[in-house]
C-alpha positions as CSV (number, residue, x, y, z in Angstrom):
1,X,0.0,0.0,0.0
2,X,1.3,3.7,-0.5
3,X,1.3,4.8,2.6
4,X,3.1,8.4,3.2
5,X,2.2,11.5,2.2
6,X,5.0,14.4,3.1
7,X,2.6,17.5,4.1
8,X,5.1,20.1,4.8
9,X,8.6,20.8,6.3
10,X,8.7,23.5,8.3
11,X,11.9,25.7,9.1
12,X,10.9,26.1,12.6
13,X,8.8,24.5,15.5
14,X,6.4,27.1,16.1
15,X,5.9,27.2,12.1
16,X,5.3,23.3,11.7
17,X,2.8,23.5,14.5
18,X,0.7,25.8,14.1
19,X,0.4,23.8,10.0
20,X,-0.5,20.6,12.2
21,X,-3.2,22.4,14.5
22,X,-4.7,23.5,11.4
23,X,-5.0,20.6,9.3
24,X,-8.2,18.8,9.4
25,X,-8.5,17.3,6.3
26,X,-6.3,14.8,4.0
27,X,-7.0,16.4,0.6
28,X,-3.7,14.3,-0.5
29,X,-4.1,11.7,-3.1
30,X,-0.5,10.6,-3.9
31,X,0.3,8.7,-1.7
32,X,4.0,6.7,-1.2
33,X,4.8,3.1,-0.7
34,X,7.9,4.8,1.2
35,X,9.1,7.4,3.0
36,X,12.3,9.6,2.3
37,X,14.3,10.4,4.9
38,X,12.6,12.0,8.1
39,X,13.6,15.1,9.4
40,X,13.1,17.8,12.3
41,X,9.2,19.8,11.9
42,X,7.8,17.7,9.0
43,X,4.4,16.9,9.0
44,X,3.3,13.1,7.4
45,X,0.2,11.9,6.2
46,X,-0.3,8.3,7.3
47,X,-2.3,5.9,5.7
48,X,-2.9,2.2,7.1
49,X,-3.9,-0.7,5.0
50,X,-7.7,-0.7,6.5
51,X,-7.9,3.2,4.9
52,X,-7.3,4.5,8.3
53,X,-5.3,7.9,8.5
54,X,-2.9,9.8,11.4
55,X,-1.1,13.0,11.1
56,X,2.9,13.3,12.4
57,X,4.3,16.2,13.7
58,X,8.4,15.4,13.8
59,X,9.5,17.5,17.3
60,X,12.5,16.0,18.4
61,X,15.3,13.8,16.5
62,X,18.1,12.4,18.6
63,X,20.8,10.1,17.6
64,X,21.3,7.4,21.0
65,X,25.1,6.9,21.3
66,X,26.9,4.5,24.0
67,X,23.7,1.9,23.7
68,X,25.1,-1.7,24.4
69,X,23.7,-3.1,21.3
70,X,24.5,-0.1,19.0
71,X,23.3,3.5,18.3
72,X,20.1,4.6,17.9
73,X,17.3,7.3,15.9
74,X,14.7,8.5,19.0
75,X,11.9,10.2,16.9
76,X,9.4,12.1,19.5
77,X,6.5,13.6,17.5
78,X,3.0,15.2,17.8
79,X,0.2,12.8,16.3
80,X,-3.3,12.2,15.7
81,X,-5.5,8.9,14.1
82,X,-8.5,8.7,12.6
83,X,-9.6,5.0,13.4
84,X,-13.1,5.6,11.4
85,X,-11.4,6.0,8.1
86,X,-13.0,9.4,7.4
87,X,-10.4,12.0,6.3
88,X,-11.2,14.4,8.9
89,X,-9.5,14.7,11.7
90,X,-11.2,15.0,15.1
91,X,-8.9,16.7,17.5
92,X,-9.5,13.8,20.2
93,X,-7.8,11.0,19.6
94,X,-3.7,13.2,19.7
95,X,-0.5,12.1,21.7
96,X,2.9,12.6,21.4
């Protein structure tokens, strides 16, 4: 399934959110099966294999050195799903 849709990459925080708080709506169409690479304040378009959608807010990238396995991408974002399948977003189901 094409799956990623890259909304916007903001040059700041403040910019990049107040573009997620506003968006309601997937109006996207062209979908990818992948992603490029992810970087700080872009905003994603999810969409699941049951037609399910979630907005990503990327807030935080930090590389994890000294790990006893190995090092490490931590990714914190801003997010919100739409389990019903509607392309609206509902502003109650977010989390970071």
């Amino acid at each position: 399934i094409e799956a990623f849709y890259l909304n916007l990459t903001g040059t700041s925080y403040t910019e990049a959110k107040d573009w997620y708080d506003s968006y309601h709506e997937v109006t996207a169409t062209d979908f990818e099966a992948l992603s490029d690479s992810v970087e700080l304040y872009q905003i994603w378009t999810i969409q699941t294999t049951a037609g399910k959608y979630a907005k990503l807010l990327i807030k935080k990238i930090e590389i994890i050195t000294g790990s006893p396995v190995q090092d490490y991408v931590e990714i914190t974002v801003d997010y919100e799903y739409q389990p019903d399948g509607s392309r609206i977003f509902r502003e109650n189901r977010s989390g970071t």
